[in-house]
C-alpha positions in Angstrom: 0.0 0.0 0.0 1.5 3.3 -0.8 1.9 6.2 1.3 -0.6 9.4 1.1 -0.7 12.4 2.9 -2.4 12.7 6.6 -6.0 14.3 6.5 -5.9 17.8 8.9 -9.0 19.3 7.9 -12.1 16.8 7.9 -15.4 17.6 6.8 -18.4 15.9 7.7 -21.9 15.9 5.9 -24.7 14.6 8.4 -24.9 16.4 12.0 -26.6 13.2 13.8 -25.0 10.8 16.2 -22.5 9.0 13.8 -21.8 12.3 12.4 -21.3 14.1 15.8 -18.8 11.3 17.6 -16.9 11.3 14.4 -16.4 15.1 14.8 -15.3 14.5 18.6 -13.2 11.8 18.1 -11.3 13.8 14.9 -11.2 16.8 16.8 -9.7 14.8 19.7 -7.2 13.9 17.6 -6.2 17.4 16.5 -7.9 17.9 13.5 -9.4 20.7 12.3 -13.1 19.7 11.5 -16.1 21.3 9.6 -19.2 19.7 10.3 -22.5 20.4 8.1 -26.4 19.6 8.5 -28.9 19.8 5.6 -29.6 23.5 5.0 -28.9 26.4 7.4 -26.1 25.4 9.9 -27.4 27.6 13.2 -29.3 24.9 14.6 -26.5 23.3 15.4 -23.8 25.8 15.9 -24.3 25.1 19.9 -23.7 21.6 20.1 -20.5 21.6 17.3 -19.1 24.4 18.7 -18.8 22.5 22.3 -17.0 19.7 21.1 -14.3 21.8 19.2 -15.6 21.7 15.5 -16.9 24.2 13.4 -20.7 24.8 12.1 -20.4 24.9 8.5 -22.4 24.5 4.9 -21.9 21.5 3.3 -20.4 24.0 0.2 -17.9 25.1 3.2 -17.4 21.4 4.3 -16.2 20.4 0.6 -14.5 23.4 -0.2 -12.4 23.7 2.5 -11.5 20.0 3.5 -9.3 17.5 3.0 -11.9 14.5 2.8 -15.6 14.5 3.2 -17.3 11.9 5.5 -20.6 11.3 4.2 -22.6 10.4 7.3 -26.0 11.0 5.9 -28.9 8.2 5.8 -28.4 6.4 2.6 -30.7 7.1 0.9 -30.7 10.7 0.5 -26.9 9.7 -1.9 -28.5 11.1 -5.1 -29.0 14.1 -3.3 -25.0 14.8 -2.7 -23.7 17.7 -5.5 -21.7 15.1 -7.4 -20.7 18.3 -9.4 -19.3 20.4 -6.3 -17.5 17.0 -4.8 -15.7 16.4 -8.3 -11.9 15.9 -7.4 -12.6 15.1 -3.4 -11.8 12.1 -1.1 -15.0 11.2 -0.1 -15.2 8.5 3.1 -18.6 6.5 2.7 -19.7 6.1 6.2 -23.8 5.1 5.0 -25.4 1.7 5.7 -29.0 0.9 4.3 -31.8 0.9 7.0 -35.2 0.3 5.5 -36.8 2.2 8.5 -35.1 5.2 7.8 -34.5 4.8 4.2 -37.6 3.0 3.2 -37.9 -0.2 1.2 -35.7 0.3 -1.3 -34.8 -2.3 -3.6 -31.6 -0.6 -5.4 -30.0 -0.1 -2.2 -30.2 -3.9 -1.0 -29.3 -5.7 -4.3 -26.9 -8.1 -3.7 -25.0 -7.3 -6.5 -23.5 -3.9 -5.7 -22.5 -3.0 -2.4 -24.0 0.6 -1.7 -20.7 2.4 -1.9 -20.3 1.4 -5.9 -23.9 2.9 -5.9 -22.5 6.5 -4.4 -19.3 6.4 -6.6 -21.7 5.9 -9.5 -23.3 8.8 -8.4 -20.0 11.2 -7.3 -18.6 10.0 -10.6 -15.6 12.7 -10.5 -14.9 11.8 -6.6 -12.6 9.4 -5.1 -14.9 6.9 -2.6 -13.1 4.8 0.3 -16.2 3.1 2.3 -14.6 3.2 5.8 -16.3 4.1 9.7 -19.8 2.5 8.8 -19.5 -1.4 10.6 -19.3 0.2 14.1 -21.6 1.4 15.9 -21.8 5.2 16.9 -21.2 4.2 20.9 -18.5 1.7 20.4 -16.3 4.3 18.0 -17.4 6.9 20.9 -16.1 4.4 23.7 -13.7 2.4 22.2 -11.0 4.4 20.7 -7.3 3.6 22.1 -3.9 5.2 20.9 -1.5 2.7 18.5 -0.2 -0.5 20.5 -2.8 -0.5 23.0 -4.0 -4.8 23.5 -7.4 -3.2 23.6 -7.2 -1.4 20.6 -10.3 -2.2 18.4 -10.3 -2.2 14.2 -12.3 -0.5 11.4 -12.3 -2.1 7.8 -11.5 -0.1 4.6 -12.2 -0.8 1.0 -11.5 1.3 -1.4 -9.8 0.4 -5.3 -7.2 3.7 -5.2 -4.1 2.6 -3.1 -3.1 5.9 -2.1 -6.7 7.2 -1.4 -6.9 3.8 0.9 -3.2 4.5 3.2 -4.9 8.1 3.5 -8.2 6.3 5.1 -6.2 4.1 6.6 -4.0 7.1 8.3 -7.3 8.5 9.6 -8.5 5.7 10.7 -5.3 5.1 13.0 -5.7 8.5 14.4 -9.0 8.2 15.6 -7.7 5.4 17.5 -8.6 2.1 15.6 -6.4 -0.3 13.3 -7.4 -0.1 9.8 -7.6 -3.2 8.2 -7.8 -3.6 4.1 -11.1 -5.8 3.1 -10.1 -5.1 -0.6 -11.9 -2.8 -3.5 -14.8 -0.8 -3.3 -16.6 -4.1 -4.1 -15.2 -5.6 -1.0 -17.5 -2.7 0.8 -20.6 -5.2 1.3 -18.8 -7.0 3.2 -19.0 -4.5 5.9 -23.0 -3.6 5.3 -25.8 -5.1 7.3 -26.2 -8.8 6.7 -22.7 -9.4 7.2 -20.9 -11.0 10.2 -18.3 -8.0 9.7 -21.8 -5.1 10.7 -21.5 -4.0 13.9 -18.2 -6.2 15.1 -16.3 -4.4 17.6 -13.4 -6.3 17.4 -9.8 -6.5 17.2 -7.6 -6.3 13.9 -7.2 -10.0 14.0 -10.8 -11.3 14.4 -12.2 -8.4 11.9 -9.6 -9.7 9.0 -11.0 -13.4 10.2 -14.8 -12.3 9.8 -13.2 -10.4 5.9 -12.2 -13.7 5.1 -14.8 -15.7 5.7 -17.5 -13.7 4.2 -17.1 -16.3 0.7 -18.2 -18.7 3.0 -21.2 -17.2 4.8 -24.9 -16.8 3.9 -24.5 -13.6 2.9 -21.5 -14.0 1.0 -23.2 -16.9 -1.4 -26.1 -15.1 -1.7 -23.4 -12.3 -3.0 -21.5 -14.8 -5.3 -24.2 -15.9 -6.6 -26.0 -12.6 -7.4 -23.2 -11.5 -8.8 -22.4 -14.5 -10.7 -18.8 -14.9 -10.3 -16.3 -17.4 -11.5 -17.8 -20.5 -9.4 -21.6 -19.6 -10.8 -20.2 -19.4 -14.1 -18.5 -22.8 -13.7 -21.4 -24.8 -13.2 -21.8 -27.7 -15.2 -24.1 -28.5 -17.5 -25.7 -32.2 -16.4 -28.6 -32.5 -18.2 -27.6 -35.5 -19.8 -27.0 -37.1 -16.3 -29.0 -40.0 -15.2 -30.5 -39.4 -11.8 -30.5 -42.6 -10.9 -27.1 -43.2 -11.9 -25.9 -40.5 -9.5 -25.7 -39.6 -5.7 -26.7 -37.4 -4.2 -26.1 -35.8 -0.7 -27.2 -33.2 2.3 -24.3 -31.6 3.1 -26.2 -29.2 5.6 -28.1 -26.0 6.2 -26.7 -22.7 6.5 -29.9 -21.1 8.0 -32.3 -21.0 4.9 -30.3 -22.2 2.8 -28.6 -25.9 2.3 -25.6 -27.6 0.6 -25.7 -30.5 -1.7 -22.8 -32.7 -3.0 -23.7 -34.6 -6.2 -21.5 -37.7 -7.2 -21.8 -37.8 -11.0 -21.3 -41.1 -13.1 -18.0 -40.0 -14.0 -17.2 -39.8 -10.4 -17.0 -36.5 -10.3 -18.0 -34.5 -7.0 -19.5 -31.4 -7.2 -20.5 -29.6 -4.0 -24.0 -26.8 -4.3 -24.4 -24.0 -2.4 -26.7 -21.7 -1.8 -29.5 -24.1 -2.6 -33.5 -22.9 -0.4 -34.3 -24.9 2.0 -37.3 -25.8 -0.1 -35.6 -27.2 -2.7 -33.1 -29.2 -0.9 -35.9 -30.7 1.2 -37.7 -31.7 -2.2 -34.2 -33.1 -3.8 -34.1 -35.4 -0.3 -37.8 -36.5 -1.1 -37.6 -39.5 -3.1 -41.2 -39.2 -4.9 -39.4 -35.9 -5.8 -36.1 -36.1 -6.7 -36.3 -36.9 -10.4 -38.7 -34.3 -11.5 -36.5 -31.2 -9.1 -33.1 -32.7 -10.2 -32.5 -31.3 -13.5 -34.5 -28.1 -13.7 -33.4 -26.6 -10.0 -30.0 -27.5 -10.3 -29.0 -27.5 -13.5 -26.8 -24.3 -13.9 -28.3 -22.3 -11.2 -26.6 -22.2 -8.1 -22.7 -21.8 -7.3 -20.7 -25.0 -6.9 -17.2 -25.9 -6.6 -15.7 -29.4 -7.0 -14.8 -31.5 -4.8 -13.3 -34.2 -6.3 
């Protein structure tokens, strides 16, 4: 990872509670930090000035900044001036909550996580998704200075390496370890569903739950949405006689199941992400010739076994 500058001047858009602690905890670290609401910024000139930070527009908070936190609810992104944040850092610190946000099907689709969706919209900015996965109390209570055993992490994923070590610098000043999850990509990861949401944890178990997200729920429901390599790979048995191969429950993974099918060849392939419903079918032997080929048969992500 190369080396960027430090951030001294922060600006934050989104005067609420994750917006607020972020202020303290920046400005407890000695940076200078602008803080803006939506519209007029005297309503909360009382409560920013007390902590140290200054009451600002959010024209003042991009202008005049080094990086712009957006810590706005999601679903107001469209309304961010992609036009006035052309050129800036801008740390994406917004999860999707349907209560807040609404039902929104573009902001849960598996196969974009919700920081692709703001760089799509700030299409001139440079987006790092970084200080969303904790919780507002636990970054207000748990920062510690470099070394300390106690010292908590925050993921970062972002595709610009020197946009990433600047994140990353920030990150360590507030008090946290930054750890890498990979590109922008990498953000969902971090969003609610994930093991890595809300995990106030140290470096070590954080980069554990990063690299086990292939392997959870959420993560096949993600490769699978997404149709990466192992969807792609799946082959084609529809000349296959059922009842010249075996099959096999590997498990659930809460609604979902695993199969392993033993082909003629004596090839092992292993299926994930299979429903419940399905699976349960497949196992039902008045069932399983008529769900074999049409539910399996190049839908859902597999990898061989043997």
């Amino acid at each position: 990872m190369e080396t960027g500058h430090r951030i001294e001047t922060l600006g934050i858009l989104g005067a609420g509670r994750l917006g607020m602690t972020l202020a303290q905890l920046a400005v407890s670290a000695g940076l200078r930090v602008l803080i803006a609401r939506s519209g007029d910024p005297t309503p909360i000139s009382r409560r920013v000035r007390a902590i140290g930070a200054t009451p600002a527009t959010s024209a003042e908070v991009i202008d005049q900044t080094d990086a712009v936190v957006l810590a706005l609810p999601l679903g107001r992104y469209r309304s961010l001036p992609a036009d006035a944040l052309d050129g800036s850092l801008v740390i994406d610190a917004m999860n999707y909550w349907w209560a807040s946000d609404g039902v929104r099907d573009d902001l849960s689709d598996p196969r974009t996580s919700t920081s692709e969706l703001v760089q799509s919209h700030l299409s001139g900015a440079r987006v790092v998704k970084a200080l969303s996965h904790m919780g507002y109390q636990d970054l207000e209570d748990e920062s510690r200075p470099a070394g300390d055993p106690d010292r908590k992490a925050i993921a970062i994923a972002g595709d610009e390496p020197r946009d990433v070590a600047v994140v990353a610098a920030l990150v360590d000043d507030l008090g946290f370890d930054p750890v890498f999850a990979g590109p922008l990509a990498a953000g969902i990861a971090m969003e609610p569903g994930a093991e890595a949401f809300g995990a106030d944890v140290d470096a070590a178990s954080l980069r554990g739950m990063l690299d086990g997200f292939a392997d959870s729920q959420r993560g096949i429901v993600v490769a699978r949405a997404r149709g990466d390599a192992a969807a792609a790979a799946t082959p084609r048995i529809e000349r296959v006689p059922v009842k010249s191969s075996a099959l096999r429950s590997v498990g659930y993974r809460a609604d979902l199941a695993v199969l392993e099918i033993e082909f003629v060849s004596g090839d092992v392939y292993r299926y994930h992400a299979v429903p419940a419903s399905v699976h349960d079918a497949l196992m039902d032997a008045e069932s399983h010739g008529r769900f074999f080929l049409d539910r399996i048969r190049d839908v859902y992500p597999t990898t061989r076994v043997s």
